[in-house]
C-alpha positions in Angstrom: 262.9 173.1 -83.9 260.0 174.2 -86.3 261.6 176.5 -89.4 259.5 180.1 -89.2 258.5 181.0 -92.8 259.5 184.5 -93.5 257.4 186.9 -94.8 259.4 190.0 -95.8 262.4 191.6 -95.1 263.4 194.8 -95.2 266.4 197.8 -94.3 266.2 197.0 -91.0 263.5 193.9 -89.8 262.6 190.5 -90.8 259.4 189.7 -90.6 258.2 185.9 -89.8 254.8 184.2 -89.6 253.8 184.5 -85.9 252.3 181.8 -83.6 249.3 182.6 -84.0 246.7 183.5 -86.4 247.2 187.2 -87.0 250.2 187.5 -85.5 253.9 188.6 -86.8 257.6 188.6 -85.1 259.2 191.0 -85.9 263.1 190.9 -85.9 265.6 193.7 -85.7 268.8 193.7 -87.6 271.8 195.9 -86.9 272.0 197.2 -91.2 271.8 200.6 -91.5 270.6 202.1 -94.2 270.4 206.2 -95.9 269.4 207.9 -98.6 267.5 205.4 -99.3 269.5 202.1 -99.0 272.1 203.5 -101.3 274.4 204.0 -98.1 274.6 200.3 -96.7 276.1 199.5 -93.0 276.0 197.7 -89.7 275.9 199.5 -86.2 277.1 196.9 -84.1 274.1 195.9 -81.3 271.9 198.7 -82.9 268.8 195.9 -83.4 269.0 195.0 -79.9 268.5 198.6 -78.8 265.5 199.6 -81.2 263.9 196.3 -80.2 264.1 197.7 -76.7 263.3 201.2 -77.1 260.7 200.4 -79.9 259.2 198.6 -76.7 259.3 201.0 -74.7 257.6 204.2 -76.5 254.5 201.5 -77.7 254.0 200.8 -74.7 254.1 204.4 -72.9 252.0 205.3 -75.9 249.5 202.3 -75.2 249.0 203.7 -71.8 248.1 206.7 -72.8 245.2 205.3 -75.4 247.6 205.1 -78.7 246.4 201.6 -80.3 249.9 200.0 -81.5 250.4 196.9 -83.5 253.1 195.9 -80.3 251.9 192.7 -78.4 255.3 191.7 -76.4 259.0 191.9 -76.5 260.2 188.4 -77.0 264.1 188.5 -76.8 266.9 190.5 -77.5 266.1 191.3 -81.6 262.3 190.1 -81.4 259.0 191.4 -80.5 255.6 190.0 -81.3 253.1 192.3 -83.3 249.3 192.6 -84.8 249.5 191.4 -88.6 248.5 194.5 -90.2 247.8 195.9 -93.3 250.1 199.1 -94.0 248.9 201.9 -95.2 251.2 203.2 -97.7 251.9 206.4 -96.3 254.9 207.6 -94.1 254.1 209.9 -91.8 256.7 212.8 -90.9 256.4 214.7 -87.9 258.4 217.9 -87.6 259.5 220.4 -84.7 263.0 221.7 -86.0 264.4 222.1 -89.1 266.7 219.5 -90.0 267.0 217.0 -92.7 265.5 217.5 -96.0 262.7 220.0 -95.4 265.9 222.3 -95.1 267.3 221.4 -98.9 263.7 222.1 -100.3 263.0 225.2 -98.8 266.2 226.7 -97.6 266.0 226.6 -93.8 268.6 226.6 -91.5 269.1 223.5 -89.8 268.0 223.7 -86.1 265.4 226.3 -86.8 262.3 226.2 -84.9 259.1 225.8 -86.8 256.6 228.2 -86.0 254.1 225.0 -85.2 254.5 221.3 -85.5 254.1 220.4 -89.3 253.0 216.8 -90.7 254.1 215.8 -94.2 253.2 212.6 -96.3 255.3 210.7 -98.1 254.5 208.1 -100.4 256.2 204.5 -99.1 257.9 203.2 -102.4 261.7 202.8 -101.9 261.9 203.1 -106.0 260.6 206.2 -106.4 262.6 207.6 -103.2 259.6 208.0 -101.2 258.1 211.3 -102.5 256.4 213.9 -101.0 252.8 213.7 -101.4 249.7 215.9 -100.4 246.5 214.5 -99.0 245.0 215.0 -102.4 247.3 212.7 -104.1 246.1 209.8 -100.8 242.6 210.8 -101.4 242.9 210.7 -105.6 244.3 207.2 -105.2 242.1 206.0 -102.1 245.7 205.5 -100.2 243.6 206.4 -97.2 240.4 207.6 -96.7 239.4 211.0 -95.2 238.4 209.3 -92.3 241.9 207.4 -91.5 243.9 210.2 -92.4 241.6 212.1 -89.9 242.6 209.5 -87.5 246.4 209.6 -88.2 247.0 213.3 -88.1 245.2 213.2 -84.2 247.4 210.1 -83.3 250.4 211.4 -85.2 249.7 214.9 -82.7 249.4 213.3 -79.3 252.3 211.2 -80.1 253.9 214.0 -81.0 253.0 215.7 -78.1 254.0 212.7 -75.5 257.5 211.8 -77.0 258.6 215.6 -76.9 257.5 215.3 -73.1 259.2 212.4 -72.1 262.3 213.2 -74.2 262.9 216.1 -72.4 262.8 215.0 -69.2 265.9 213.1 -70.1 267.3 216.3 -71.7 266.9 215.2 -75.6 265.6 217.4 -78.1 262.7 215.5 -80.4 263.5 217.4 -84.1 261.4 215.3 -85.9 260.3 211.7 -86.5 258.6 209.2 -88.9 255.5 206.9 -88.3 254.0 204.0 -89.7 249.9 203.2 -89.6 248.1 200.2 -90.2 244.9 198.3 -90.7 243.5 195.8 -88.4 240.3 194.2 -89.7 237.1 193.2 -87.8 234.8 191.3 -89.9 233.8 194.4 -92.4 234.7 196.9 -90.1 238.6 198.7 -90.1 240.8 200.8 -88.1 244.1 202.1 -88.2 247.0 201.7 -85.6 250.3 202.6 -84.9 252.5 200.1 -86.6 256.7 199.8 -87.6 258.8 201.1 -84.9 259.8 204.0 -82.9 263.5 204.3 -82.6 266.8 206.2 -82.8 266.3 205.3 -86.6 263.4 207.0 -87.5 263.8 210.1 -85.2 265.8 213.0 -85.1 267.0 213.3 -81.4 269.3 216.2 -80.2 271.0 216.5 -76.9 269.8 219.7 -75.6 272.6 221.3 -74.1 275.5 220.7 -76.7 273.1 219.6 -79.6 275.1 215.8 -80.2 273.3 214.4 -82.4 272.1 210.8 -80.9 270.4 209.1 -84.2 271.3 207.7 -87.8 272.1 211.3 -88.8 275.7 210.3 -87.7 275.6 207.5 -90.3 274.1 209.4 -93.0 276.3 212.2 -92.4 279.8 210.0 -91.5 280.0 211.3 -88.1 280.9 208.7 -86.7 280.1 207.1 -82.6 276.4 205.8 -84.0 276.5 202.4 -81.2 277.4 204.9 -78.4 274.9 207.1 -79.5 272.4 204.5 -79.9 273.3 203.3 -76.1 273.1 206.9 -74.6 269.6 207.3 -75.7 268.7 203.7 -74.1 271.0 204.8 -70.9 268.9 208.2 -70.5 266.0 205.9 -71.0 266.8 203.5 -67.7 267.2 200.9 -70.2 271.1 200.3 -70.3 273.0 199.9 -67.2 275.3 202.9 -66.7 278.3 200.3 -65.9 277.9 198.5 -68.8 280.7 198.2 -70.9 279.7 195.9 -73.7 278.0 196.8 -76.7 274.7 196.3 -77.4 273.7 194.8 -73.8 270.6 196.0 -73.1 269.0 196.2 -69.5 266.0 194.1 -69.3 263.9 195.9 -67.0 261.3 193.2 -66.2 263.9 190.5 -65.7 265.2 192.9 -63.5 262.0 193.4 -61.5 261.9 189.9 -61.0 265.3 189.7 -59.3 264.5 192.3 -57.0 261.1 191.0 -55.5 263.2 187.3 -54.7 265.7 189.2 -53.4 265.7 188.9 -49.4 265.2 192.0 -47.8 267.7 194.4 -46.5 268.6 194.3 -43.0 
């Protein structure tokens, strides 16, 4: 078996060289990390889950013209990506109130904003990840006008989709984070949807008793993060509703498979 040379690792992911030029796999670990990574923990089977919802939402989003980095889920904790390069730039997506926009400027947790707000933080784990203006990206070429143009409208319509398809599955989307990168054509660049989208990076709220269902109850020592984890999958149609171990995620085309060499009913 050929060793994979790893190429970074991070709170949550490995990253390996992929198999082909280009490429990445990406590997999802169950650490958990807060404040940034100065509260350290495991949510048993939590990698397994974000592998297969992070699956999932790129590849709603591809259908609806979102370009993402995600190529294919290829087990349990991997998926293959685009090599990209990141733009340095976490993007913040908010709906509600929650989270740290409330300790700088005094809102009240659960409060509606009067519109969707997008804030910019600057990816540097440390400094803390500050908040940043465009100014500061345009001052030190971060971005140019051109990609941030093209984040804000892709940073929308996601926006826009996920709060859609969370609430058909009664979940309340308070906010999220997003990743961007470049993918390079001879001289010519564009940015993409990169990272993950998961139950780490987003603020999701049961709508009718507001249970939190994200890393908020790690951060805050709430406690039940791998059922909370599994509930989002299980609203999802990704988790078997009889399944009673942790971490065991329905795979939905494996599951496709079965049923068309399946004899027919009678």
């Amino acid at each position: 078996m050929t060793r994979r040379r790893q190429i970074y690792e991070g709170k949550a992911k490995i990253l390996y060289e992929g198999p082909e030029p280009g490429t990445i796999i990406q590997y999802f670990k169950d650490d958990a990390t807060a404040f940034n990574a100065q509260k350290r923990g495991t949510i048993n089977g939590k990698g397994v889950i974000n592998n297969r919802i992070s699956e999932y939402v790129f590849t709603r989003l591809s259908h609806i013209g979102i370009p993402t980095h995600f190529i294919r889920r290829l087990n349990m904790r991997e998926q293959l990506v685009r090599q990209v390069e990141i733009v340095p730039i976490e993007v913040v997506v908010r709906n509600v109130a929650a989270g740290s926009i409330c300790t700088r400027l005094g809102l009240e947790e659960g409060e509606p904003l009067p519109h969707t707000l997008i804030e910019y933080c600057y990816k540097d784990d440390a400094l803390g990840d500050p908040l940043i203006a465009e100014e500061h990206i345009a001052c030190f070429g971060w971005a140019s006008n051109e990609e941030m143009q093209d984040i804000a409208s892709m940073a929308i319509r996601v926006n826009d989709f996920l709060c859609g398809m969370f609430a058909a599955i009664n979940i309340r989307l308070v906010d999220f984070k997003l990743e961007f990168g470049r993918i390079y054509d001879g001289d010519f660049s564009r940015v993409i949807l990169a990272d993950e989208i998961s139950p780490d990076g987003c603020r999701l709220w049961d709508m009718t008793s507001g249970e939190k269902l994200d890393k908020d109850r790690f951060r805050r020592d709430l406690g039940g993060e791998e059922e909370a984890y599994q509930e989002v999958a299980r609203r999802l149609g990704l988790l078997q509703n009889d399944d009673s171990t942790p971490g065991e995620v329905f795979d939905l085309s494996a599951h496709r498979g079965r049923l068309r060499n399946s004899p027919p009913k009678k």
